[in-house]
N, CA, C and O atoms as a printed pandas DataFrame, in Angstrom:
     atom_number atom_name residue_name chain_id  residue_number  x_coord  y_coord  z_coord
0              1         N          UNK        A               1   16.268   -8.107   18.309
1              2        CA          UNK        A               1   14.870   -7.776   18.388
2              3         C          UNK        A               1   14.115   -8.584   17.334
3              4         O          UNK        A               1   14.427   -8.402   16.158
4              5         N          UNK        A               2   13.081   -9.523   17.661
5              6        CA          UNK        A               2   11.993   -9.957   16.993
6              7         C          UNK        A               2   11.555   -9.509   16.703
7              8         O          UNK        A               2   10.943   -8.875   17.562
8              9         N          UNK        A               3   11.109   -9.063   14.964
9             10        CA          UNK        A               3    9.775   -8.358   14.437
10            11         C          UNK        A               3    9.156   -9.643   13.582
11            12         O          UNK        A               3    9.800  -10.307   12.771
12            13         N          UNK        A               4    8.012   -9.810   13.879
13            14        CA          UNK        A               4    7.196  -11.047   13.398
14            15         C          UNK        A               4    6.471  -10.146   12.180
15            16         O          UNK        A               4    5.956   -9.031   12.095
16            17         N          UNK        A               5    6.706  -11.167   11.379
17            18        CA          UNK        A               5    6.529  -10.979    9.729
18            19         C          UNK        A               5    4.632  -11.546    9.643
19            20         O          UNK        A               5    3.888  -12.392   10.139
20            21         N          UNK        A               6    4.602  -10.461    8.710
21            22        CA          UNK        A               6    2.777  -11.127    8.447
22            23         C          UNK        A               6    2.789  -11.994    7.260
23            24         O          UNK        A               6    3.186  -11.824    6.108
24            25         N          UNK        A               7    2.052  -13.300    8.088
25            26        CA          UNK        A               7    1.920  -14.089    7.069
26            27         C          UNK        A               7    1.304  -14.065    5.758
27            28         O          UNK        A               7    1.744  -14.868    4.936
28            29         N          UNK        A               8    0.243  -13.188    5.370
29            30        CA          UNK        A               8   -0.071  -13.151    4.020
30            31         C          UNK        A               8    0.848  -12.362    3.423
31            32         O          UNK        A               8    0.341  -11.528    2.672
32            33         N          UNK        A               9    2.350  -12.331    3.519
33            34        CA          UNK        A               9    3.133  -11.905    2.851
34            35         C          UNK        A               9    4.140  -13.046    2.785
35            36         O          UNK        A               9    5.255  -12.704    2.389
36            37         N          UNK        A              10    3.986  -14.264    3.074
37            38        CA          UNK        A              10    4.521  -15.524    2.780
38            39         C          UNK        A              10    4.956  -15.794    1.366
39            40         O          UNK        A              10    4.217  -15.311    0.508
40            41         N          UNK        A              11    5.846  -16.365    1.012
41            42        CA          UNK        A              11    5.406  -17.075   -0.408
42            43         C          UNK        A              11    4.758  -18.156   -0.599
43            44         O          UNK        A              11    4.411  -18.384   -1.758
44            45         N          UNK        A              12    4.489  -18.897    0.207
45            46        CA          UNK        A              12    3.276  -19.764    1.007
46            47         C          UNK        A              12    3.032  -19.805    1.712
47            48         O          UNK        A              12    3.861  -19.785    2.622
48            49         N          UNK        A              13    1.282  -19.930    2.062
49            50        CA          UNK        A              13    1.032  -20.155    3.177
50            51         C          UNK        A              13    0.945  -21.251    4.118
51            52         O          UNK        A              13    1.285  -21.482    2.957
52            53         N          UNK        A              14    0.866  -22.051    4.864
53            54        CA          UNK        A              14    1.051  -23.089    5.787
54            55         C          UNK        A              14    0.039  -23.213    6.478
55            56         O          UNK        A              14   -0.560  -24.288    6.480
56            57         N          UNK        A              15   -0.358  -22.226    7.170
57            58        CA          UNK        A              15   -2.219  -21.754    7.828
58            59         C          UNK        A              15   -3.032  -22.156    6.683
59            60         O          UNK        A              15   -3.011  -21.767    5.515
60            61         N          UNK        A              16   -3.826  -23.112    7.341
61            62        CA          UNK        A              16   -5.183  -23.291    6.173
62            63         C          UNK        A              16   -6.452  -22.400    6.094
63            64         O          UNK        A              16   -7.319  -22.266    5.229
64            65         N          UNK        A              17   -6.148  -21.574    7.890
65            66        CA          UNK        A              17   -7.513  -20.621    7.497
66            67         C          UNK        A              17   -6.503  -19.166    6.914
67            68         O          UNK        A              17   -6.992  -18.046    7.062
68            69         N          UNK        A              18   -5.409  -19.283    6.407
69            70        CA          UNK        A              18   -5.104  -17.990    5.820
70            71         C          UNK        A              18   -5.226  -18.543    4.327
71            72         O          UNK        A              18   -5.834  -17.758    3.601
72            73         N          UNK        A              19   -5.028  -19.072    4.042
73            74        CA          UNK        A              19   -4.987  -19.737    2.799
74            75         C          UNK        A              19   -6.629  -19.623    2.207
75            76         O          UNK        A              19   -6.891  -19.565    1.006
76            77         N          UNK        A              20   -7.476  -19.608    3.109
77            78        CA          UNK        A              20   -8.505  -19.966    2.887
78            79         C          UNK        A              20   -9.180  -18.591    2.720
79            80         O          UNK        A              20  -10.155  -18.321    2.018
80            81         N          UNK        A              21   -8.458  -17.782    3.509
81            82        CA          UNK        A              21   -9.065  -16.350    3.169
82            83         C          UNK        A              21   -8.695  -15.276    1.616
83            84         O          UNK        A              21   -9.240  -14.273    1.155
84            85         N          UNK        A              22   -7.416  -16.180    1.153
85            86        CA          UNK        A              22   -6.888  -15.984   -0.483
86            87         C          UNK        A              22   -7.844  -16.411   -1.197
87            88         O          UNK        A              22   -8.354  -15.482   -1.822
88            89         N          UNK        A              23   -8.409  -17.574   -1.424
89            90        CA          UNK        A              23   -8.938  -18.099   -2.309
90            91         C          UNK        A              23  -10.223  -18.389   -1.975
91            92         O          UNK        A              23  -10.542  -19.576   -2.037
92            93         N          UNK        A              24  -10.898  -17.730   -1.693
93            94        CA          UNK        A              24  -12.323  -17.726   -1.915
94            95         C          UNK        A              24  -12.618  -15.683   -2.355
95            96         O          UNK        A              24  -11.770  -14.794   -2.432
96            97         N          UNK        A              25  -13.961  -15.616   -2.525
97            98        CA          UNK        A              25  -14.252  -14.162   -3.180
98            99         C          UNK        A              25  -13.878  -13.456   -2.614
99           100         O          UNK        A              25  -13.009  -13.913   -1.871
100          101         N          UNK        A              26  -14.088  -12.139   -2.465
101          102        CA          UNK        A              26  -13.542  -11.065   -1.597
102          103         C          UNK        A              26  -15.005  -10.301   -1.969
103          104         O          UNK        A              26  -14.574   -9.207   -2.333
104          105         N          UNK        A              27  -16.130  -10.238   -2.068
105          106        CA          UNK        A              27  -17.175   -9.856   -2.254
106          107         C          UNK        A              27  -17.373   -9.209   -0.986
107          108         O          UNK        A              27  -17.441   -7.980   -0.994
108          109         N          UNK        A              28  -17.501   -9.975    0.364
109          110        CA          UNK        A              28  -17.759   -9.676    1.358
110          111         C          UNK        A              28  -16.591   -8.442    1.989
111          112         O          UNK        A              28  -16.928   -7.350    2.446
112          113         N          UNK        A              29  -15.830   -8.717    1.922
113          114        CA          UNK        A              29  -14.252   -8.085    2.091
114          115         C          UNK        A              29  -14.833   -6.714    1.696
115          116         O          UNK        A              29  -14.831   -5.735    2.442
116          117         N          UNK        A              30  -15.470   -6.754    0.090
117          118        CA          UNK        A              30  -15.203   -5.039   -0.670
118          119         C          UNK        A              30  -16.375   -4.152   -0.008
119          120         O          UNK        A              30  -16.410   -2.944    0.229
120          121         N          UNK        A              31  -17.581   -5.453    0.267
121          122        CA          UNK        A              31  -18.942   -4.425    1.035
122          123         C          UNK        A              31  -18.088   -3.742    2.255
123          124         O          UNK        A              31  -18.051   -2.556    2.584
124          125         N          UNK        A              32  -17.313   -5.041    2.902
125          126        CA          UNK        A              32  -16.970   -4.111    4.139
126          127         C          UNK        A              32  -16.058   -2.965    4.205
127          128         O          UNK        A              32  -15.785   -2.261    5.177
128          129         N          UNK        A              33  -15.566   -2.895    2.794
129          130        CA          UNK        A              33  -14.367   -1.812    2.706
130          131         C          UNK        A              33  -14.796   -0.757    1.832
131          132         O          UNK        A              33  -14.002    0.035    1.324
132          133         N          UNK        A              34  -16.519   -0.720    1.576
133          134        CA          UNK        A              34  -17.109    0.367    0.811
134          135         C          UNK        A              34  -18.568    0.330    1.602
135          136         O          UNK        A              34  -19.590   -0.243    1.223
136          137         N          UNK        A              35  -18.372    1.093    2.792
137          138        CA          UNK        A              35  -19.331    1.730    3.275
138          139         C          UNK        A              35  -20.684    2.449    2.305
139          140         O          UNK        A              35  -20.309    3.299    1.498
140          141         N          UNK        A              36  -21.560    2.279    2.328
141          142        CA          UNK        A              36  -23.081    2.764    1.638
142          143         C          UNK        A              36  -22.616    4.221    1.225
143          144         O          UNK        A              36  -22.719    4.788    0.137
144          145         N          UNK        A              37  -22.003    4.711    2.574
145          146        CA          UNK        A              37  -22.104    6.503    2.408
146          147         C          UNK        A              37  -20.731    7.381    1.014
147          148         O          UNK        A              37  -20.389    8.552    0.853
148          149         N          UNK        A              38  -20.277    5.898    0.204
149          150        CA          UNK        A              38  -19.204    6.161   -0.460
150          151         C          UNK        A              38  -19.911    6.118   -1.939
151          152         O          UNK        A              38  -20.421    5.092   -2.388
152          153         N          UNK        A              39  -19.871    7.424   -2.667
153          154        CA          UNK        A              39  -20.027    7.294   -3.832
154          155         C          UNK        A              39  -19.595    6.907   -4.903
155          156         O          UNK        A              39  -20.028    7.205   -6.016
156          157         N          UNK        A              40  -18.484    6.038   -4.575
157          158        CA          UNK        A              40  -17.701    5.271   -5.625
158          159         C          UNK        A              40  -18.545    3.686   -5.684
159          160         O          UNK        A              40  -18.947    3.049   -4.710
160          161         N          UNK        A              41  -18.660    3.285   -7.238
161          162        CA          UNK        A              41  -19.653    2.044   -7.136
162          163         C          UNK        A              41  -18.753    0.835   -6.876
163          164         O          UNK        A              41  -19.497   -0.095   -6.562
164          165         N          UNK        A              42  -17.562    0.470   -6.869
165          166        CA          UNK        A              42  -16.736   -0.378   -6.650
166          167         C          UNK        A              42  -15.462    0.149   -5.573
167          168         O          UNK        A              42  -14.688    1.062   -5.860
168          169         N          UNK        A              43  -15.432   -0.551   -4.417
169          170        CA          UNK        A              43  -14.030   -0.859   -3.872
170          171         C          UNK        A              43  -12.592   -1.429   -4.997
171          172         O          UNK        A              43  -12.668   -2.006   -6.082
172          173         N          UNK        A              44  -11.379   -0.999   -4.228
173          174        CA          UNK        A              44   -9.954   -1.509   -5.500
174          175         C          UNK        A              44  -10.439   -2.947   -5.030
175          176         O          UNK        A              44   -9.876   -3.687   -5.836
176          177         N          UNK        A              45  -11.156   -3.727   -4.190
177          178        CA          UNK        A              45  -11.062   -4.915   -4.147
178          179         C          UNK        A              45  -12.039   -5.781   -4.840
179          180         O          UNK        A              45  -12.394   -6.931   -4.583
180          181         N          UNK        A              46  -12.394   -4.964   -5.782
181          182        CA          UNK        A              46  -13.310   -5.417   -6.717
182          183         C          UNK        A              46  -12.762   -4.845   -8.010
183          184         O          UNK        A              46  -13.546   -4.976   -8.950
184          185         N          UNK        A              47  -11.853   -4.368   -8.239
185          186        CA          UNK        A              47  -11.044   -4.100   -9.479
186          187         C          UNK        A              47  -10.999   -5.036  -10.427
187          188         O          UNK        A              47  -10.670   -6.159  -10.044
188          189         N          UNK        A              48  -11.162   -4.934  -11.204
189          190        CA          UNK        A              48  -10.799   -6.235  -12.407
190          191         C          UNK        A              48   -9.305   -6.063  -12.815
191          192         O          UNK        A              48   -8.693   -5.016  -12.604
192          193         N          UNK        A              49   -8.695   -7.278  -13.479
193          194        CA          UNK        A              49   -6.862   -7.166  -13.789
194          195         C          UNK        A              49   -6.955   -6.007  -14.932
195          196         O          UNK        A              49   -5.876   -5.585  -15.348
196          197         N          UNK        A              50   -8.017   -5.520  -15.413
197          198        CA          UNK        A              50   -7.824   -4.562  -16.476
198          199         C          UNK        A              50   -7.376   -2.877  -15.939
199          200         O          UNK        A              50   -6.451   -2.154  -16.308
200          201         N          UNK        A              51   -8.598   -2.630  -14.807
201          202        CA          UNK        A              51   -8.544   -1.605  -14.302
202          203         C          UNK        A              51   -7.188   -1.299  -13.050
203          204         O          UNK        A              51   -6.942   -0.359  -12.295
204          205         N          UNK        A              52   -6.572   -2.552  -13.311
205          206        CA          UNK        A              52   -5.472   -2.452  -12.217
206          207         C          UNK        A              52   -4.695   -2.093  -12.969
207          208         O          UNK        A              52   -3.931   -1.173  -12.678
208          209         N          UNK        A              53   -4.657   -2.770  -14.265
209          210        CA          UNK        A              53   -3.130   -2.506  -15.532
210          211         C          UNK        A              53   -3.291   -1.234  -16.028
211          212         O          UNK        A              53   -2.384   -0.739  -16.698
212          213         N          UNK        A              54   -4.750   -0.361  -15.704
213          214        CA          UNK        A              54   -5.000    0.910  -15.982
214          215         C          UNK        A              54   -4.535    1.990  -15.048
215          216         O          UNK        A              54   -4.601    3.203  -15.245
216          217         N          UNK        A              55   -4.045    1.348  -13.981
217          218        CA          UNK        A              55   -3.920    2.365  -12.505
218          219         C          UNK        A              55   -2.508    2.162  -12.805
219          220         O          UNK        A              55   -1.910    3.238  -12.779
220          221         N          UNK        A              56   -1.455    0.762  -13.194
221          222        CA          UNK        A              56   -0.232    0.750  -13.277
222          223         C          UNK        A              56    0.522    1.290  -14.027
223          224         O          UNK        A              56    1.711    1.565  -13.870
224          225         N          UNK        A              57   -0.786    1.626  -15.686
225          226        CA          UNK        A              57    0.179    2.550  -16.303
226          227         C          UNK        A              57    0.133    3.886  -16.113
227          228         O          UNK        A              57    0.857    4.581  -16.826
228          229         N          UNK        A              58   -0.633    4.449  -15.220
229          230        CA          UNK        A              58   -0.949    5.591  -14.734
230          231         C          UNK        A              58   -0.206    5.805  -13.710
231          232         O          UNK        A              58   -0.211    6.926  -13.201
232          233         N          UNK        A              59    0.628    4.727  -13.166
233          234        CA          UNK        A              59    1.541    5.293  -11.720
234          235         C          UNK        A              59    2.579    5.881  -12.129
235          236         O          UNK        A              59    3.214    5.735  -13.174
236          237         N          UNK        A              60    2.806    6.897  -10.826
237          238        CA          UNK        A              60    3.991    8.051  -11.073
238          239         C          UNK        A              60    4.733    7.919   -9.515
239          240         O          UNK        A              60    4.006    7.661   -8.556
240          241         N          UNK        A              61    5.700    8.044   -9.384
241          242        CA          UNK        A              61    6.809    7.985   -8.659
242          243         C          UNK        A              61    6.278    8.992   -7.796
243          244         O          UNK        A              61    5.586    9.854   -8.338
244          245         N          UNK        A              62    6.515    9.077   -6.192
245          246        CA          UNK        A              62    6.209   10.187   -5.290
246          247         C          UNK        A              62    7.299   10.439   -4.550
247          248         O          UNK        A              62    7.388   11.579   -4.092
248          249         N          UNK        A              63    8.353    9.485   -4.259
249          250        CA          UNK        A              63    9.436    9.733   -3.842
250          251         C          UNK        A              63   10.825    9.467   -4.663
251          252         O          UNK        A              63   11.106    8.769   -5.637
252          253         N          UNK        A              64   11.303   10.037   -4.113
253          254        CA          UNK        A              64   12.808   10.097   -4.948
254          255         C          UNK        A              64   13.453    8.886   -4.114
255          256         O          UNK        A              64   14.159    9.253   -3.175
256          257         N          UNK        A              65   13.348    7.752   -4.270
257          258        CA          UNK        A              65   13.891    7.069   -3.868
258          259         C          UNK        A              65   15.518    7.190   -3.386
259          260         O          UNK        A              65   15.723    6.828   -2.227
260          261         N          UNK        A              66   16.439    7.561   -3.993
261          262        CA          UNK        A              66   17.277    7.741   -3.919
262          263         C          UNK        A              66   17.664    8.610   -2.383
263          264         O          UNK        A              66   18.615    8.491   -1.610
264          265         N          UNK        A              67   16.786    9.261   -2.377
265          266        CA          UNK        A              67   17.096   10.397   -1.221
266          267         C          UNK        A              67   16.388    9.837    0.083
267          268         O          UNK        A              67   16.705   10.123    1.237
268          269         N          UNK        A              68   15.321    8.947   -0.337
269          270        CA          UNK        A              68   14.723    8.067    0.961
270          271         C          UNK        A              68   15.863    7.053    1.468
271          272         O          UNK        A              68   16.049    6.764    2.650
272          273         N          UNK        A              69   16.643    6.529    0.295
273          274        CA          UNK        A              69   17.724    5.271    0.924
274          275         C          UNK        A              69   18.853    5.791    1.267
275          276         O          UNK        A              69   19.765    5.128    1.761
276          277         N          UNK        A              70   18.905    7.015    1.044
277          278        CA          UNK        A              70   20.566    7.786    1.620
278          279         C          UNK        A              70   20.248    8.267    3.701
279          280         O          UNK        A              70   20.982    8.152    4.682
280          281         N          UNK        A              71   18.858    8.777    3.530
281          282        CA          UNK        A              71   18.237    9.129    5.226
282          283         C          UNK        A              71   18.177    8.224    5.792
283          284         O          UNK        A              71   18.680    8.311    6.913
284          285         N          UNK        A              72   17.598    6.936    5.432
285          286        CA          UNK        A              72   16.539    5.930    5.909
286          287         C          UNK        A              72   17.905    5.073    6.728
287          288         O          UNK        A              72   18.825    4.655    6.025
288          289         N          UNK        A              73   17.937    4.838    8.441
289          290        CA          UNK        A              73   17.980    3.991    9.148
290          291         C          UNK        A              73   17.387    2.964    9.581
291          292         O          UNK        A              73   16.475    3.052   10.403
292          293         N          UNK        A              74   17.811    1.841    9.100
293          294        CA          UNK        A              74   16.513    0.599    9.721
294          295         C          UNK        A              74   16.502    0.253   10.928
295          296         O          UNK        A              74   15.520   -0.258   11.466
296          297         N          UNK        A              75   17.987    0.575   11.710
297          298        CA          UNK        A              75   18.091    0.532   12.985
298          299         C          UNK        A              75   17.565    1.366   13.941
299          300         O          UNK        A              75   17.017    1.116   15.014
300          301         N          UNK        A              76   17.831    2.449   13.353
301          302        CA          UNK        A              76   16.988    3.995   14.197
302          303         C          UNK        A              76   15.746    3.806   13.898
303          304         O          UNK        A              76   15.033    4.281   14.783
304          305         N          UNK        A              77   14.898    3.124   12.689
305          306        CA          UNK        A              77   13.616    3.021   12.623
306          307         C          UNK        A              77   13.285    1.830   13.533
307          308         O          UNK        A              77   12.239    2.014   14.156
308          309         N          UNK        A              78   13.757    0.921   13.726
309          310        CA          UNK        A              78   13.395    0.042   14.614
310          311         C          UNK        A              78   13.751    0.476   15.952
311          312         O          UNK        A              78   12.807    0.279   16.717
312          313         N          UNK        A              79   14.768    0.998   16.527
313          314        CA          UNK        A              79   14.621    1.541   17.950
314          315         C          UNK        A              79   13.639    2.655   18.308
315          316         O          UNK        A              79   13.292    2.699   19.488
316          317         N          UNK        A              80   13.179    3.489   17.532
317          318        CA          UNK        A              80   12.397    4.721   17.550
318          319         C          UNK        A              80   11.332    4.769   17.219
319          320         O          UNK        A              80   10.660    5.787   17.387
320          321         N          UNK        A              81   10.783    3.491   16.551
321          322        CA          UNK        A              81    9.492    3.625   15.890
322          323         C          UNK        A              81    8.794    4.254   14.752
323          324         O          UNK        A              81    7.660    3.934   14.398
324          325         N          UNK        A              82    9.725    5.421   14.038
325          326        CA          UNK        A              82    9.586    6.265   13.536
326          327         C          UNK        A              82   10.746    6.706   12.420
327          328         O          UNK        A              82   11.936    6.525   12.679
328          329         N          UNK        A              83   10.200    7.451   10.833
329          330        CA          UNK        A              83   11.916    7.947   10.592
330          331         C          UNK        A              83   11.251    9.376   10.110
331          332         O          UNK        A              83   10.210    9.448    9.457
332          333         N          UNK        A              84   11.947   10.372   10.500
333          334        CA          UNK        A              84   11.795   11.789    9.973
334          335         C          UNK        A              84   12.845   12.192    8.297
335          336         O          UNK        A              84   14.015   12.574    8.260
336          337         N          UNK        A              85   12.079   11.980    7.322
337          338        CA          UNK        A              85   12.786   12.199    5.965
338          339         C          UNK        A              85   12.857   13.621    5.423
339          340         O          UNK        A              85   11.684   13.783    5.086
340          341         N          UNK        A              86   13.375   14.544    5.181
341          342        CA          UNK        A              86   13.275   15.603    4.524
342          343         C          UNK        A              86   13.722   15.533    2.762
343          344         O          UNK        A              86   14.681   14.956    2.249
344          345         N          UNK        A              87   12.852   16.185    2.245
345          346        CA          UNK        A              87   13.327   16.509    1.143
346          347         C          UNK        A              87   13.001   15.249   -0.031
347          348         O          UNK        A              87   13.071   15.241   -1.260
348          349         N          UNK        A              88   12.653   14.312    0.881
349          350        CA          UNK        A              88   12.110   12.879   -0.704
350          351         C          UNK        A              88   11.186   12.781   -1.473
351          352         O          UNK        A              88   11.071   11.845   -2.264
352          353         N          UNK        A              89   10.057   14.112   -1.319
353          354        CA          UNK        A              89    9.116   13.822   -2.521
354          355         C          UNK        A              89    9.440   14.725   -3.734
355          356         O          UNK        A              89   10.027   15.808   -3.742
356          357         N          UNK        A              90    8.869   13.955   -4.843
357          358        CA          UNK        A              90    9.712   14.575   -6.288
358          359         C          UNK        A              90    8.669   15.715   -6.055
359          360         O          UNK        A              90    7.641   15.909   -5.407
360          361         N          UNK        A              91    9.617   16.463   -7.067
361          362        CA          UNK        A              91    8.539   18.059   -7.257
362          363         C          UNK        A              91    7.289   18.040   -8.053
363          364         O          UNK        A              91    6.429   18.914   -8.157
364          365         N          UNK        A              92    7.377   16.680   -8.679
365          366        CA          UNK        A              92    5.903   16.560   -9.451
366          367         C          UNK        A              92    4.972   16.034   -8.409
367          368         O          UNK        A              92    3.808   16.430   -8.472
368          369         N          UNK        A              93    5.258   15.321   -7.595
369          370        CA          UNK        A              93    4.638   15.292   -6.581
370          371         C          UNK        A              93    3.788   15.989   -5.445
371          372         O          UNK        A              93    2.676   16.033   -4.918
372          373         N          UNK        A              94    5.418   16.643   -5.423
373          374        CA          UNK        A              94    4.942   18.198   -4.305
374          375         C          UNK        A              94    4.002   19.285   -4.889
375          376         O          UNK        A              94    3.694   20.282   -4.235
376          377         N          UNK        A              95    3.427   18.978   -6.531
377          378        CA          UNK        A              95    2.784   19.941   -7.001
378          379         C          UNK        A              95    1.461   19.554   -7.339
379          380         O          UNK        A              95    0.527   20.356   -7.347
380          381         N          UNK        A              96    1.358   18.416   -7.603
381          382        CA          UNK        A              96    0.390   17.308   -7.163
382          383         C          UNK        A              96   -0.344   17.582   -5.986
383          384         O          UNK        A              96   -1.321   18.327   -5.907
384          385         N          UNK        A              97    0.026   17.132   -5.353
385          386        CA          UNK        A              97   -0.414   17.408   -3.743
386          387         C          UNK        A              97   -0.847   18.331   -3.391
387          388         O          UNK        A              97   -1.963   18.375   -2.872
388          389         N          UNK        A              98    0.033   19.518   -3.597
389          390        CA          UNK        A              98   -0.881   21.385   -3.286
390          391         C          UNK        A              98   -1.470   21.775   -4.030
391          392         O          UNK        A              98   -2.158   22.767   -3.787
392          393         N          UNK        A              99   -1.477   21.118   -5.412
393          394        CA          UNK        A              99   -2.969   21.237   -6.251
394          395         C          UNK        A              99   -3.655   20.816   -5.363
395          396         O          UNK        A              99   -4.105   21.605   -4.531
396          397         N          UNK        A             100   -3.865   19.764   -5.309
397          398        CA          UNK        A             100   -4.942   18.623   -4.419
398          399         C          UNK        A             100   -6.004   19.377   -3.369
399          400         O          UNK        A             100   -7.227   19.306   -3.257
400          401         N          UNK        A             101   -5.039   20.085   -2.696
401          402        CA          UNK        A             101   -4.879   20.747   -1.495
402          403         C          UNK        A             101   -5.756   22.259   -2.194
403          404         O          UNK        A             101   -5.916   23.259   -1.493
């Protein structure tokens, strides 16, 4: 089975109009990905490298990895479309979340 890979996940690109969509602004990109009716004054695509290194030291683990790679079929996910996981989000997570909630 062929699964065709997306090219802006290349380690180069070869397409000059993908290439071309890397390196120019993303100004236009963030209007379109921050609708008027959003009260946040910046899209992440207008993040600066500061506020990103601020979100990275702020990231926390949501799955237990371990328990996702013991379930996880790539074959059954590719014949089925789908994978049903039980039990992989950490409990800081799961408490996270139903706060949220």
């Amino acid at each position: 089975m062929f699964i065709p890979q997306n090219p802006l996940l290349e380690p180069q690109l070869s397409e000059p109009a993908l290439r071309a969509l890397l390196e120019h602004s993303t100004g236009t990109l963030a209007q379109a990905t921050r609708p008027s009716c959003i009260a946040h004054k910046h899209s992440t695509v207008q993040w600066t490298a500061e506020k990103w290194d601020q979100q990275m030291a702020q990231r926390a683990d949501i799955f237990d990895e371990a328990a996702l790679a013991d379930q996880f079929n790539y074959d059954d996910y590719l014949r089925d479309g789908y994978a049903i996981l039980k039990g992989i989000m950490t409990p800081q997570a799961i408490e996270d979340w139903t706060t949220a909630v």
